[in-house]
C-alpha positions as CSV (number, residue, x, y, z in Angstrom):
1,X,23.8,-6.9,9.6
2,X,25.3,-10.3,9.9
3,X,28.5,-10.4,12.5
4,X,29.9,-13.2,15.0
5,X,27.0,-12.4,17.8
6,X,24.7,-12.6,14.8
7,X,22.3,-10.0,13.2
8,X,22.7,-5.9,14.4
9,X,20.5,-3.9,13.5
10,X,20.9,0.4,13.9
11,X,17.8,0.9,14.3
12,X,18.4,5.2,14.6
13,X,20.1,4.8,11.2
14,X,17.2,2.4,9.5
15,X,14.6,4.6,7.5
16,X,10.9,4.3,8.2
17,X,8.9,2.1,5.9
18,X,12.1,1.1,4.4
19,X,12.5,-2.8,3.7
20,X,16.0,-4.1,4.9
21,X,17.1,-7.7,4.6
22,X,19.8,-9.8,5.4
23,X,20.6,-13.7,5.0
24,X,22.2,-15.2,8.4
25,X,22.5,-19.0,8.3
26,X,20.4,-20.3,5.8
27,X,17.3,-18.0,6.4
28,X,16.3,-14.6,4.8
29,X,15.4,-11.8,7.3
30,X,13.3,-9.1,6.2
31,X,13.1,-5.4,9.4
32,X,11.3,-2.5,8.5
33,X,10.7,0.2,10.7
34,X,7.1,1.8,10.5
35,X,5.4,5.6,11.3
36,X,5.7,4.8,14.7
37,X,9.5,3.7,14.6
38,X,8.2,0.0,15.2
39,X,10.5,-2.7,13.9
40,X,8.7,-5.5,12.2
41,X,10.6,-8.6,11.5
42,X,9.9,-12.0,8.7
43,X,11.6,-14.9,8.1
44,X,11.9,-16.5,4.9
45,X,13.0,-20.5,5.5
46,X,12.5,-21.3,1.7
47,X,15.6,-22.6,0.5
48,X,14.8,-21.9,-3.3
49,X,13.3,-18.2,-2.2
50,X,16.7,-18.0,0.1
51,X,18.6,-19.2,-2.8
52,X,17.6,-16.4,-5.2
53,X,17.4,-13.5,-2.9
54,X,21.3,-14.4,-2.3
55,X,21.9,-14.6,-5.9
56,X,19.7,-11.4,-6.7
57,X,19.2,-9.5,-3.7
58,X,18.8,-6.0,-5.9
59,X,15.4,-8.0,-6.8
60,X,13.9,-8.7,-3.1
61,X,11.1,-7.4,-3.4
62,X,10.1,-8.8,-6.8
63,X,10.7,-12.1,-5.6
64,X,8.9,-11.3,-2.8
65,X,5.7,-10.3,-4.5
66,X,6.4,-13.6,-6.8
67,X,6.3,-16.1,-4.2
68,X,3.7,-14.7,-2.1
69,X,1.4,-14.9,-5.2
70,X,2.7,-18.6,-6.2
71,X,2.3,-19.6,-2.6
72,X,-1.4,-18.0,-2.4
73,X,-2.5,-19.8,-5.5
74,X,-1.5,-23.2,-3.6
């Protein structure tokens, strides 16, 4: 996670399909690892999606799903 080199990840400790997120300057990153222990990274830039995954990050994947559907409807 977040430290003064900026994001590290263990990836041997990470489970597989798991989503993992952290918010390092201003930005949301989302890891998971998959079947084939590849790590897959996002970005979110949004500032009102960063704004409440910080203030509700036990709901990150509802706000996920919320904005990807708002954002598709555009």
């Amino acid at each position: 996670m977040p430290g003064d080199e900026g994001i590290v990840l263990k990836l041997e400790e990470m489970q597989v399909e798991e989503l993992y997120h952290c918010v390092f300057d201003g930005i949301v990153y989302l890891f998971y690892k998959d079947s084939q222990n590849l790590l897959h990274c996002y970005e979110i830039g949004d500032k009102q999606v960063v704004s409440e995954i910080e203030d509700h990050p036990d709901d990150l994947k509802d706000i996920i799903k919320k904005y990807s559907i708002e954002r598709g409807s555009q």
